[in-house]
Backbone as a ProteinNet text record, in pm:
[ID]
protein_1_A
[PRIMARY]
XXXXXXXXXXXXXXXXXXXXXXXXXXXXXXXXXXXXXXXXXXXXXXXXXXXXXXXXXXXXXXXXXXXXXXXXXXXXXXXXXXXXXXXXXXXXXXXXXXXXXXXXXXXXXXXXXXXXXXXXXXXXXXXXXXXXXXXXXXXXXXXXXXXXXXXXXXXXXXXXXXXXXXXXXXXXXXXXXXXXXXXXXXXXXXXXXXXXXXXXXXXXXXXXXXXXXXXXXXXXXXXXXXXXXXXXXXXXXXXXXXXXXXXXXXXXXXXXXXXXXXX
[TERTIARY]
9717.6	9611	9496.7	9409.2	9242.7	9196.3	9134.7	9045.2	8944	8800.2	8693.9	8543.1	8535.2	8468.2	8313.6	8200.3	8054.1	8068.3	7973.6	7878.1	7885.4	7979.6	7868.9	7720	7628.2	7492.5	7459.7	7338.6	7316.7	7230.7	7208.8	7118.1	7049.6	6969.8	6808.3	6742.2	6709.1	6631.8	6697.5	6592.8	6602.9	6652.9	6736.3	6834.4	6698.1	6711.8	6627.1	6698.7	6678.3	6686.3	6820.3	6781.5	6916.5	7058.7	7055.5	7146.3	7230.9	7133.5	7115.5	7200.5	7174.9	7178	7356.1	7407.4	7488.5	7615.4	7581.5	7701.6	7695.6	7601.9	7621.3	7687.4	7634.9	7803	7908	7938.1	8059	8144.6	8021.9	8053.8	8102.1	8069.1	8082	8204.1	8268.2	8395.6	8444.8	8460.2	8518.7	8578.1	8432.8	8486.2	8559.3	8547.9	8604.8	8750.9	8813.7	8916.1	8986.4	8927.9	9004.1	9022.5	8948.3	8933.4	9060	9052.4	9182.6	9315.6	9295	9472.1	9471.5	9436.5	9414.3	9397.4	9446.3	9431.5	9375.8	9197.8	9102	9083.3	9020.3	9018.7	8876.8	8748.6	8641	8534.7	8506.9	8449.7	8303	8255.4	8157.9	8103.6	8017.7	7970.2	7855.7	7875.9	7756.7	7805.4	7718.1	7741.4	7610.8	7730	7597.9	7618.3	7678.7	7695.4	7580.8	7589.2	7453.3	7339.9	7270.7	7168.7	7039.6	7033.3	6944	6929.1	7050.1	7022.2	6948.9	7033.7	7001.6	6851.2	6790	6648.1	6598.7	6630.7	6560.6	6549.3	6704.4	6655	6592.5	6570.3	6454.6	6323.7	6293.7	6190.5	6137.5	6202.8	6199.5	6253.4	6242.3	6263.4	6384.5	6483.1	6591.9	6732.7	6835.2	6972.6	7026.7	7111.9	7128.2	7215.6	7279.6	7405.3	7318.8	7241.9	7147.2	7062.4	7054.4	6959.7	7055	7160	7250.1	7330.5	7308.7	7326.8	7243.1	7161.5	7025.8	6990.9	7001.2	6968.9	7059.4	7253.9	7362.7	7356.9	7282.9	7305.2	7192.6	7111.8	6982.1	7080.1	7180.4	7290.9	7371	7392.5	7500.4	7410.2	7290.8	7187.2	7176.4	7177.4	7114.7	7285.9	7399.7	7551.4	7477	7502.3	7429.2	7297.3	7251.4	7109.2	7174.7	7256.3	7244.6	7364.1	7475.9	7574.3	7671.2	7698	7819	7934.6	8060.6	8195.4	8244.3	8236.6	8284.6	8423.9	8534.9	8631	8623.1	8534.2	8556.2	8418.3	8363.8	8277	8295.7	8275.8	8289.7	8185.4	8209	8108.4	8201.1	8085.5	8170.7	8135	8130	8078.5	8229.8	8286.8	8379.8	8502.9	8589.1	8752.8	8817	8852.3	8947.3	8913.9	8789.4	8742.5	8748.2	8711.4	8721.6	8854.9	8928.4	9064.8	9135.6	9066.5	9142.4	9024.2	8959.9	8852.8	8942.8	8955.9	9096	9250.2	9254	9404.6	9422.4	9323.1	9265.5	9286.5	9210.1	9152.1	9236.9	9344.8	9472	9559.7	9555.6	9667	9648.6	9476.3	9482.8	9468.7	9439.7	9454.7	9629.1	9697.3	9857.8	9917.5	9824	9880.9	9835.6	9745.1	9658	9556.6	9518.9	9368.9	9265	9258.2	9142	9126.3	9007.1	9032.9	8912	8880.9	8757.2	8679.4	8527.1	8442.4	8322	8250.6	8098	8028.9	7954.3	7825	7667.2	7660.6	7481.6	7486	7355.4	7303.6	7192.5	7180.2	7057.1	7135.1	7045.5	7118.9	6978.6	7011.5	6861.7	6926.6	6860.3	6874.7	6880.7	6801.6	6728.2	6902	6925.9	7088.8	7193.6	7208.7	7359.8	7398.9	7320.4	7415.5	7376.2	7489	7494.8	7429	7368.7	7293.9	7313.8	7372.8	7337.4	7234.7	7205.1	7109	7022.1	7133.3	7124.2	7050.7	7085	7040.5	6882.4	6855.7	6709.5	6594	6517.4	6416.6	6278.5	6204.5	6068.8	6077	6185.6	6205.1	6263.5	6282.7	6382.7	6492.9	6592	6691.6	6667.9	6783	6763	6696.4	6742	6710.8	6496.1	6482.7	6312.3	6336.5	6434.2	6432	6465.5	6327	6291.3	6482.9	6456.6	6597.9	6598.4	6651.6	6662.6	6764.2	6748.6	6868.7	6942.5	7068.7	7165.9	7263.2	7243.8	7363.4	7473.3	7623.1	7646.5	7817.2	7929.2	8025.4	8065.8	8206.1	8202.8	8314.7	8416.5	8538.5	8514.3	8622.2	8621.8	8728.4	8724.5	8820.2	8791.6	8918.9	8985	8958.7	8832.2	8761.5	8790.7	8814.4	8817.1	8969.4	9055.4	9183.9	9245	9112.5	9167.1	9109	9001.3	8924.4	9045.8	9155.6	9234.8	9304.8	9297.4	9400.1	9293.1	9208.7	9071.4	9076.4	9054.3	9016.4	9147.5	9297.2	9344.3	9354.9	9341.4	9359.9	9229.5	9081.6	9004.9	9071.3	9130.4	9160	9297.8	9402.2	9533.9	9458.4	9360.1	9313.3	9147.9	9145.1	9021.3	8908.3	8971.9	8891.1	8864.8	8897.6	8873.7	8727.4	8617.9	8497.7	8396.2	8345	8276.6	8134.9	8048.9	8026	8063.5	8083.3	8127.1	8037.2	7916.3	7803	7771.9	7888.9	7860.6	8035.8	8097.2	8230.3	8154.6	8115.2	8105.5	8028.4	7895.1	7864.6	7945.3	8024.6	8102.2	8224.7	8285.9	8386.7	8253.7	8149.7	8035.1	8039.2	8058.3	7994	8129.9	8288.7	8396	8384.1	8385.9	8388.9	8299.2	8194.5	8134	8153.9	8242.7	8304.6	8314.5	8429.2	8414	8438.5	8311.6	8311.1	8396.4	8479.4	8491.3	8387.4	8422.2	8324.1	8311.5	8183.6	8157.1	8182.3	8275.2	8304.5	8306.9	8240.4	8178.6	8059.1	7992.9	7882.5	7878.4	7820	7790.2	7607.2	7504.1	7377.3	7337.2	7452.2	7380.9	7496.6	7482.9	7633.6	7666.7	7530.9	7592.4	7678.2	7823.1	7914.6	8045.6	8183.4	8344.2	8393.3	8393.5	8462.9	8526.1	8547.3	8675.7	8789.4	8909.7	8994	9060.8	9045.7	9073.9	8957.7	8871.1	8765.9	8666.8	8626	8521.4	8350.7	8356.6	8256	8161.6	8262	8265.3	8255.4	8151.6	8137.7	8202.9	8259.3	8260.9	8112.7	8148.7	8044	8040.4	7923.3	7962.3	7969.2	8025.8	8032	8231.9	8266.3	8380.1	8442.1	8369.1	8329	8344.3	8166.9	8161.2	8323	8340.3	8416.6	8582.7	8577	8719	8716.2	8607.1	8595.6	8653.1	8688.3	8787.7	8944	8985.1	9084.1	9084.4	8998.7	8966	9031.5	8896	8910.9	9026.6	9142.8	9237.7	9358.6	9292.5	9418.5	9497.3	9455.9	9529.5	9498.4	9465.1	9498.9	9584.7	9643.3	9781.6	9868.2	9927.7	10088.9	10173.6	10153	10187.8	10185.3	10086.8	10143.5	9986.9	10097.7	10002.5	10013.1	10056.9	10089.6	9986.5	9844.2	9762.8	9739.2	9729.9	9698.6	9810.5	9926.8	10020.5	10002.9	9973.8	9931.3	9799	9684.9	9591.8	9546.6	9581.3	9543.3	9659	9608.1	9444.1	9369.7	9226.5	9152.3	9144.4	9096.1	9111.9	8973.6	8889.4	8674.3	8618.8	8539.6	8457.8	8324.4	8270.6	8107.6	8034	7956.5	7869.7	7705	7652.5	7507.5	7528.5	7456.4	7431.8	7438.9	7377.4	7330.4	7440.4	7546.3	7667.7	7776.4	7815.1	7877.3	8001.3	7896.3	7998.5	8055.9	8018.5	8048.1	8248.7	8222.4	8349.3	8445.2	8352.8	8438.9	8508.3
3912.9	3812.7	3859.2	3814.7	3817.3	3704.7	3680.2	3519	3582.7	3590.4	3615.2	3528.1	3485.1	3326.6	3400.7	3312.8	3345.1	3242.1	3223.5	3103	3013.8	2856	2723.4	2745.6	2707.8	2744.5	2503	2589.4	2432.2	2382.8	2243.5	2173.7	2150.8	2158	2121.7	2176.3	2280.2	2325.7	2433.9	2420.5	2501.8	2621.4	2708.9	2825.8	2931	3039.1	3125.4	3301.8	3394.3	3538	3573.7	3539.1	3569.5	3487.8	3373.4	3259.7	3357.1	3410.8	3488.9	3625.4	3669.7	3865.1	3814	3730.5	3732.8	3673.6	3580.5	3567.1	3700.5	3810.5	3859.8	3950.1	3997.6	4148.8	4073	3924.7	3862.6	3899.2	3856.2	3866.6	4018.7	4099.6	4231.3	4306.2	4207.1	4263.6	4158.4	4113.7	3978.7	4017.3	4091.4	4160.1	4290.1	4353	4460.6	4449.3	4369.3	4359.1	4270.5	4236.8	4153.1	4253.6	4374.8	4451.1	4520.7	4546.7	4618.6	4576.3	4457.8	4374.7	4230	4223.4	4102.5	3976.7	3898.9	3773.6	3718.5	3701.7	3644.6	3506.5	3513.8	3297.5	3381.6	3309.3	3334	3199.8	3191.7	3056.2	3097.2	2953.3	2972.2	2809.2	2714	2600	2556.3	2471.8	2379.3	2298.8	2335.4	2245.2	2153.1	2030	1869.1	1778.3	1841.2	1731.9	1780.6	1670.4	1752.2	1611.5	1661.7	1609.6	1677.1	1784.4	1901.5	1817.7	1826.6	1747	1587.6	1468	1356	1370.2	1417	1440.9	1492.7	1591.2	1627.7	1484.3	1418.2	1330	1213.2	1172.9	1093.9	1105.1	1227.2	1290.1	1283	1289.8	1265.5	1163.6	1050.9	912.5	861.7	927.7	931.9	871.2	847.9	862	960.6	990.4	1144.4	1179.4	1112.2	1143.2	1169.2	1064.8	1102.8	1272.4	1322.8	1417.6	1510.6	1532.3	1660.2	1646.2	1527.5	1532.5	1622.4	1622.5	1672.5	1821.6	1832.5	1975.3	2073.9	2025.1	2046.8	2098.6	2074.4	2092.6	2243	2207.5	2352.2	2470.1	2501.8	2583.6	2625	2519.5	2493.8	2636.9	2553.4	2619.7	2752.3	2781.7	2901.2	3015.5	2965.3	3083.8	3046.6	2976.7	2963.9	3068.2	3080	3174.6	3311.8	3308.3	3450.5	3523.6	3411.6	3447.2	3516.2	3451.8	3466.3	3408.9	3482	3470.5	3369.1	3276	3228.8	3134.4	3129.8	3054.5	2855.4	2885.6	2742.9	2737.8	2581.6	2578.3	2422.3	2442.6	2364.8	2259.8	2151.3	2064.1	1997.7	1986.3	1932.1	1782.3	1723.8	1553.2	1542.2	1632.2	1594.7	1562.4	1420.7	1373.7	1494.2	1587	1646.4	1734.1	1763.4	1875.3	1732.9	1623	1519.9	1514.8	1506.9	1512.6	1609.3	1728	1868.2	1822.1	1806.8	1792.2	1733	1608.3	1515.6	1555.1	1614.3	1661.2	1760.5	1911.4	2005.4	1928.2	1806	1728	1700.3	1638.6	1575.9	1637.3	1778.7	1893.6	1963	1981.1	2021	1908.7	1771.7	1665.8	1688.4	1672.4	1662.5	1786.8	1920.3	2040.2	2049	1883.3	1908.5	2004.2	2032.3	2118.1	1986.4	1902.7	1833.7	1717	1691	1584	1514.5	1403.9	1319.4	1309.9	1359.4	1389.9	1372.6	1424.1	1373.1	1521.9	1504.5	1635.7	1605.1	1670	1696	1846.9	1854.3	2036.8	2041.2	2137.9	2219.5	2201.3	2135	2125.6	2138	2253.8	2306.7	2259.4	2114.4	2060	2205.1	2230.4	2370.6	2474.3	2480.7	2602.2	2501.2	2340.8	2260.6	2357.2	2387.7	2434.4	2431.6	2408.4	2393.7	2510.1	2550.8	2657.8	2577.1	2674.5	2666.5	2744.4	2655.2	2695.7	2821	2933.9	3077	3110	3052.2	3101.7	3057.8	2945.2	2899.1	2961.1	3034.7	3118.2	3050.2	3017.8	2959.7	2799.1	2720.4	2604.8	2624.9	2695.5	2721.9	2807.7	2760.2	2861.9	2991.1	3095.1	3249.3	3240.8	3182.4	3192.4	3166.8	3088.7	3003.5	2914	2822.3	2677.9	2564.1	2515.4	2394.9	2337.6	2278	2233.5	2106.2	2016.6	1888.3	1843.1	1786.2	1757.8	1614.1	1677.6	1574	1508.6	1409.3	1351.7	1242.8	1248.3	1177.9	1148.6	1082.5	1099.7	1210.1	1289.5	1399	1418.6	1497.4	1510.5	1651.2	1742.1	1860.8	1993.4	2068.6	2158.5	2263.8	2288.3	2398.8	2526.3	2540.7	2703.4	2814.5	2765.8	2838.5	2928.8	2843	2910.2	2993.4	3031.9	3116.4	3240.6	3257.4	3352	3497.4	3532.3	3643.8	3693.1	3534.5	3559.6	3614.5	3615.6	3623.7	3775.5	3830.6	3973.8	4067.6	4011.3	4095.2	4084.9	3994	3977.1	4097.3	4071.2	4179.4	4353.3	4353.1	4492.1	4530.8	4409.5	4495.4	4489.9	4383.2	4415.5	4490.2	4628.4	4665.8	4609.8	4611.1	4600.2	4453.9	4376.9	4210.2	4175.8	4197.7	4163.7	4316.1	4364.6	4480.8	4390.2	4475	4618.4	4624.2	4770.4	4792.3	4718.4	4781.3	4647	4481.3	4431.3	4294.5	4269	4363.9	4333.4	4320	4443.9	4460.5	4318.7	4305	4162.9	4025.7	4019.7	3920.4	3936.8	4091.3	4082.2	4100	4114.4	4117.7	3970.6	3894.2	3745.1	3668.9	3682.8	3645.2	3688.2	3832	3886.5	3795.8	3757.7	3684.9	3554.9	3508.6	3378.9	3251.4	3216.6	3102.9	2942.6	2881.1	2719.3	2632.6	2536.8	2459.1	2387	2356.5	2337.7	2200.1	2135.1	2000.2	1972.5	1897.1	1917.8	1797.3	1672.2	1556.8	1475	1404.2	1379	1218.1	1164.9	986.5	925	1036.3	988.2	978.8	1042.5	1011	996.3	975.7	914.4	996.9	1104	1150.7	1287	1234.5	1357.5	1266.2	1361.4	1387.5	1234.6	1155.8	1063.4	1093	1092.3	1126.1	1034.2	1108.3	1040.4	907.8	963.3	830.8	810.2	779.1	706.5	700	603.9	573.8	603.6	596.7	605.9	698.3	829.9	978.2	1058.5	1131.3	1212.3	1355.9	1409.9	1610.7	1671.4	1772.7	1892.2	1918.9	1966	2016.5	2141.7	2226.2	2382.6	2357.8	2226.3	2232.4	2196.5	2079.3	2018.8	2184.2	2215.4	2349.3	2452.6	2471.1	2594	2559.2	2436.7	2383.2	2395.3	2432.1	2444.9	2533.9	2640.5	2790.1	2683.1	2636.7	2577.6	2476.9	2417.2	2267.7	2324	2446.1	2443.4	2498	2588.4	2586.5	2489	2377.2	2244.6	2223.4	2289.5	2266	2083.4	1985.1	1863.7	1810.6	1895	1867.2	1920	1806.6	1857	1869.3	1760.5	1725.3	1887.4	1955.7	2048.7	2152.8	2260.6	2326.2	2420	2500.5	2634.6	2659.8	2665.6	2727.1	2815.3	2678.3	2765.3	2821	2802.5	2895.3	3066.7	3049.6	3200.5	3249.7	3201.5	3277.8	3269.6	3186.8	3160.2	3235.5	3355.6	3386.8	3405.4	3397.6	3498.4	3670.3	3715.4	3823.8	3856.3	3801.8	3863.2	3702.8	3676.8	3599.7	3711.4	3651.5	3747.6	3620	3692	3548.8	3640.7	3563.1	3662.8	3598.6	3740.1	3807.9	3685.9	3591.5	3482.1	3336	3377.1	3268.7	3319.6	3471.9	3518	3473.2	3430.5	3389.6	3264.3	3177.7	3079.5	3087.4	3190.9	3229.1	3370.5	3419.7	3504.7	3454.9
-5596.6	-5595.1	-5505.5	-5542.4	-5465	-5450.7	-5309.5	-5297.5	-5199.2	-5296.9	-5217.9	-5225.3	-5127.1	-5100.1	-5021.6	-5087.5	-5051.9	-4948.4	-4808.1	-4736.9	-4852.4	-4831.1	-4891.4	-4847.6	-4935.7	-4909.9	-4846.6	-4792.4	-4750	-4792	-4850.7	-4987.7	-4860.5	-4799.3	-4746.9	-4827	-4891.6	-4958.5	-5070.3	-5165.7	-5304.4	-5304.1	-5389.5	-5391.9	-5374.5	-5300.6	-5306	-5328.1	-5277.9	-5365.3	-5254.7	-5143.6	-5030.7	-5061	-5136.2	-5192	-5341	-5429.2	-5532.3	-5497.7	-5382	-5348.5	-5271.3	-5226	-5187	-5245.5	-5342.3	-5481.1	-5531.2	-5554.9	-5621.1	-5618.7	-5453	-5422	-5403.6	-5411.5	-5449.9	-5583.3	-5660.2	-5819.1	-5850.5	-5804.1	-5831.8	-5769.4	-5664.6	-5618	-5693.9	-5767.1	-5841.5	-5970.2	-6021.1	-6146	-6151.1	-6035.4	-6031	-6035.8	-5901.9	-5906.8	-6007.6	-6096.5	-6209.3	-6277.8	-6323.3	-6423.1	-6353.1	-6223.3	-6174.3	-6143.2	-6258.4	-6303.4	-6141.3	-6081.8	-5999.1	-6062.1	-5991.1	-6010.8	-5939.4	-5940.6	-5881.4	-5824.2	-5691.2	-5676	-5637.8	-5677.1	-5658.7	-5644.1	-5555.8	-5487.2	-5403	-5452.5	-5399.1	-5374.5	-5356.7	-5339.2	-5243.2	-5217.1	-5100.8	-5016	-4893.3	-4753.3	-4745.7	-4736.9	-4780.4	-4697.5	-4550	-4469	-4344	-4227.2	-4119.7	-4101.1	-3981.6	-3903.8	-4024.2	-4054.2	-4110.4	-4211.8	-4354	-4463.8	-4435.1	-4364.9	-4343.4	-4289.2	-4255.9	-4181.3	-4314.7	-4386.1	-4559	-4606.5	-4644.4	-4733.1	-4692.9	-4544.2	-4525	-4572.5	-4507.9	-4581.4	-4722	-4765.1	-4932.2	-4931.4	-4901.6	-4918.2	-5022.6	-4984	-5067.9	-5006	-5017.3	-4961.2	-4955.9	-4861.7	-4837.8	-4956.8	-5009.3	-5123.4	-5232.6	-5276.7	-5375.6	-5383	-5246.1	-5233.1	-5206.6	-5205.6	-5190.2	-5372	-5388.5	-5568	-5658.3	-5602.9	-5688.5	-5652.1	-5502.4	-5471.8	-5490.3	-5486.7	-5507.2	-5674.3	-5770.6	-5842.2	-5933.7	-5827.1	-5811	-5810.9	-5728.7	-5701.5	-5769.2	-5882.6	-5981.9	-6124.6	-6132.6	-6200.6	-6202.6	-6050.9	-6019.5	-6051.8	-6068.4	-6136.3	-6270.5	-6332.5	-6495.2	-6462.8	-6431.8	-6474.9	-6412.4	-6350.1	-6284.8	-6364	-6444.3	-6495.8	-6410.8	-6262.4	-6200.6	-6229.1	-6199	-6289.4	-6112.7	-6094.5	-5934.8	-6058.6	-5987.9	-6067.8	-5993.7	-5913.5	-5865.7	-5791.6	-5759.4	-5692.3	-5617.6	-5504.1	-5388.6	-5337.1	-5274.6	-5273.8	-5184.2	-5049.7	-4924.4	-4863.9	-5033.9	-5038.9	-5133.6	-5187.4	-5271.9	-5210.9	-5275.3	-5151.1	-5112.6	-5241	-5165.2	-5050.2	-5007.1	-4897.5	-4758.6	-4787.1	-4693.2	-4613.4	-4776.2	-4697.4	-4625.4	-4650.5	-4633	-4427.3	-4420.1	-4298.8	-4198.5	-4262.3	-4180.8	-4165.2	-4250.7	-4208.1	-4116.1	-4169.7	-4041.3	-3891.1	-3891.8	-3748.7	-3704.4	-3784.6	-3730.6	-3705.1	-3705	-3664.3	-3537.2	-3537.8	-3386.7	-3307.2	-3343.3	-3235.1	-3234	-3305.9	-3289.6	-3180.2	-3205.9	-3142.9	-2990	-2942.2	-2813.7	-2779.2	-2903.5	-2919.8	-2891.2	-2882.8	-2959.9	-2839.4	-2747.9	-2606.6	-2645.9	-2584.2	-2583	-2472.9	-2421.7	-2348.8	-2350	-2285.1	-2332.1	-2351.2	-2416	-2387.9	-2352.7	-2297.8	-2258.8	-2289.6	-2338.5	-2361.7	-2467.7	-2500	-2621.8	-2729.8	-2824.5	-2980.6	-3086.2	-3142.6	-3232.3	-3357.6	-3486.3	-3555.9	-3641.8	-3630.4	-3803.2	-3782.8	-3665.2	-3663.5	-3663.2	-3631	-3673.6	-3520.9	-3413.4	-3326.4	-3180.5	-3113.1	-2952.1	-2877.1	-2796.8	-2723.3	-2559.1	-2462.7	-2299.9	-2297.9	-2149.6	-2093.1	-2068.7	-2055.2	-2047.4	-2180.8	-2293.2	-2452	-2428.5	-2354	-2484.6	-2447.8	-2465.1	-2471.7	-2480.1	-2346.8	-2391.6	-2453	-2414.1	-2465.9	-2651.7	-2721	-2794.7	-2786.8	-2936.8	-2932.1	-2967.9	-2967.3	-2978.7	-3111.4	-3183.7	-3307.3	-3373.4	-3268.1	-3271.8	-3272.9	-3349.1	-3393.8	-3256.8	-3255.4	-3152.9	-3122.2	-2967	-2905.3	-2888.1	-2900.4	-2824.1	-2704.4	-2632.8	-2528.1	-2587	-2584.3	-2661.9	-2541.5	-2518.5	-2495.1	-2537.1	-2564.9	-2617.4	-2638	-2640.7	-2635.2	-2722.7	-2728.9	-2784.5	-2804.1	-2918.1	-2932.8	-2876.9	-2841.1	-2841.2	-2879.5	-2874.4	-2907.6	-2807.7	-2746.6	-2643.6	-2691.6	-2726.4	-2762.6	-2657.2	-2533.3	-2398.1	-2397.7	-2475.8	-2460.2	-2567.4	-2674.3	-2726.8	-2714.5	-2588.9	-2573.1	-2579.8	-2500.6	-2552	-2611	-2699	-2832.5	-2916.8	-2917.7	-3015.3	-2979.1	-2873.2	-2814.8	-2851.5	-2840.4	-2877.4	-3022.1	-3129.4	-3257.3	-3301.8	-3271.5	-3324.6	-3256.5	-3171.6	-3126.3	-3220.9	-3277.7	-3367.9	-3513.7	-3533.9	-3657.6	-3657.4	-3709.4	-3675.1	-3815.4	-3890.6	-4007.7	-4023.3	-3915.2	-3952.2	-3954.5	-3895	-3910.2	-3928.6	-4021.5	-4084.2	-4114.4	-4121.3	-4061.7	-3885	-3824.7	-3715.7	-3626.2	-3623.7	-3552.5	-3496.4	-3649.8	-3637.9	-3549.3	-3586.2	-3496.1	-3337.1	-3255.3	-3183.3	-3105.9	-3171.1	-3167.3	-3145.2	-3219.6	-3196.1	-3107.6	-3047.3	-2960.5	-2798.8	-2795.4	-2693.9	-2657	-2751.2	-2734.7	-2682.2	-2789.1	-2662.6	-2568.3	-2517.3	-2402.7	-2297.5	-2344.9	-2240.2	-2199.6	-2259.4	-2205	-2265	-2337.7	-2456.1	-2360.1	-2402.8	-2346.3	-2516	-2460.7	-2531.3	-2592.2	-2692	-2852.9	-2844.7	-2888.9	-2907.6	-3059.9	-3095.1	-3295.8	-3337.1	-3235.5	-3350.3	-3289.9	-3373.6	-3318.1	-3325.4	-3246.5	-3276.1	-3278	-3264.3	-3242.2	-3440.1	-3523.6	-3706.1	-3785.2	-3886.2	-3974.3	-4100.3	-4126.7	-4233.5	-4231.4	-4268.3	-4219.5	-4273.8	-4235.9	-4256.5	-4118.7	-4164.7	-4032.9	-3957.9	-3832.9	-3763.7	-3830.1	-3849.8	-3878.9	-3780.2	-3641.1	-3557.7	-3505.4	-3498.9	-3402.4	-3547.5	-3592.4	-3695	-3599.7	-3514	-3455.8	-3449.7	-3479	-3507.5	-3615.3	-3603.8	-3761.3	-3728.7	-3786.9	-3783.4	-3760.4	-3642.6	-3640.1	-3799.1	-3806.4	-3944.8	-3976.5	-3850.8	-3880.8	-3900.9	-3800.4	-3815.7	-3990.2	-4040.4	-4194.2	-4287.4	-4269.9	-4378.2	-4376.9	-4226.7	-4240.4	-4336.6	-4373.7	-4406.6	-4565.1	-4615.2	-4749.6	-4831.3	-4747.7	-4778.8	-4838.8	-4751.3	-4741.6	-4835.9	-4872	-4923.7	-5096.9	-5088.2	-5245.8	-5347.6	-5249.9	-5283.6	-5198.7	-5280.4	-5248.4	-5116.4	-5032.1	-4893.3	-4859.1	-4924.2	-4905.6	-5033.8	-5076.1	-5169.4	-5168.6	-5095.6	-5035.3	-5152.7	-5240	-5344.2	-5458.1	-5509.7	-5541.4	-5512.1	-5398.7	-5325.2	-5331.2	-5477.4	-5528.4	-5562.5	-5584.6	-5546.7	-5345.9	-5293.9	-5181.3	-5144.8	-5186.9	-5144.9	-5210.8	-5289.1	-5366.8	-5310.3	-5254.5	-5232.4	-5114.8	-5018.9	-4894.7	-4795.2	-4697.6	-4632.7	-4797	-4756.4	-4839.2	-4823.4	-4914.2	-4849.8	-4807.5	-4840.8	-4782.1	-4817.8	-4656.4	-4617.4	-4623	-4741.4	-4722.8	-4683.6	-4532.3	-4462.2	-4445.2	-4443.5	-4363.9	-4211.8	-4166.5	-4030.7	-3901.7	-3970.3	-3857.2	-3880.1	-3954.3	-3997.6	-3916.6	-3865	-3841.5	-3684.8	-3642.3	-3475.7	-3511.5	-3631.8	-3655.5	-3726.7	-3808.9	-3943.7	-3813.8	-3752.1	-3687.6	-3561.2
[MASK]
+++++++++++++++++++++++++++++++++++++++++++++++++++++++++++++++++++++++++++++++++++++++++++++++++++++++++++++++++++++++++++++++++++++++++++++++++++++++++++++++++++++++++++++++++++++++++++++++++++++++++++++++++++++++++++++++++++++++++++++++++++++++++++++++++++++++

């Protein structure tokens, strides 16, 4: 078996040539290895949860469901025109990825991963991401995209304690994050010291509920990243011979600036 999964792309805006260029060296290890007797899971979809989207579909004077309906389906368009072979496509408004979100949640709350706290810090809407102090450059993040100071109750996850499980896992597996560059990058960035993760939010509503506190939506890097999982049935216990056959995947193709997120 083979399971090789593109970035959910994110409906704020219309599919463009980088959305296009990266299904496509998907598609092309897709067909290959089918041709080479494999049995392909080939996935691809959209991330429709977020502060980013809900701020689009204000904008466009819409409901956010309505407007990840519509842009969600620009995406859909864009495998039909390009004639990519993806065997499934993902959509992280759909139950079963909800459920697969909540069950995820409820395993590391069960395993004592998961505490209740507050946060204050840098939160750049346009990246869906947390930045200290040390990062923001000139009143933005590394990235450019304007910061706001957030404060606000906060679930969290014990990111801190897997800092050397992480360091020795990239050192027995060398080939886990390629090209060599972007490894190095990302064992540079544990190396420098992992803070526990802020992974739900209470200042907007459109998002994955916390399963215990209604009050609470999912980060939505924690949301997107569950979609691997989602779309081969890991919220069916009931019959979960799919993800039993293809899950790990075997290639997360992400671009450059997704990377610390999946690695």
């Amino acid at each position: 078996t083979y399971y090789i999964t593109t970035p959910i792309y994110y409906v704020n805006d219309v599919p463009h040539i980088g959305h296009a260029y990266t299904t496509l060296a998907c598609d092309v290890i897709a067909r290959f290895k089918r041709l080479d007797e494999y049995e392909v899971f080939f996935l691809t979809g959209t991330d429709e949860h977020g502060q980013k989207v809900e701020t689009a579909a204000k904008s466009n004077g819409v409901d956010p469901k309505e407007f990840v309906d519509k842009v969600s389906e620009n995406f859909k368009n864009l495998i039909n025109c390009m004639n990519f072979s993806n065997d499934s496509f993902i959509r992280t408004t759909e139950e079963k990825h909800i459920k697969s979100c909540q069950k995820i949640w409820e395993k590391l709350l069960s395993n004592g991963n998961i505490y209740l706290d507050k946060y204050s810090g840098w939160y750049a809407v346009r990246d869906e991401a947390f930045f200290s102090e040390s990062e923001i450059v000139d009143g933005k993040a590394p990235s450019g995209a304007p910061v706001e100071w957030v404060e606000e109750p906060s679930y969290f996850f014990n990111l801190s304690k897997w800092e050397q499980k992480l360091l020795e896992f990239y050192e027995s597996n060398k080939d886990f994050i390629s090209p060599k560059s972007r490894r190095n990058e990302v064992i540079s960035f544990v190396k420098s010291g992992l803070k526990d993760l802020s992974i739900s939010r209470t200042s907007f509503s459109w998002g994955v509920k916390v399963p215990n506190d209604k009050n609470h939506i999912m980060y939505v890097w924690l949301d997107a990243l569950t979609n691997y999982l989602s779309a081969c049935e890991y919220s069916n216990e009931e019959n979960d011979k799919v993800f039993k056959k293809f899950w790990p995947a075997d290639i997360h193709m992400v671009g450059k600036d997704i990377i610390r997120f999946h690695a």
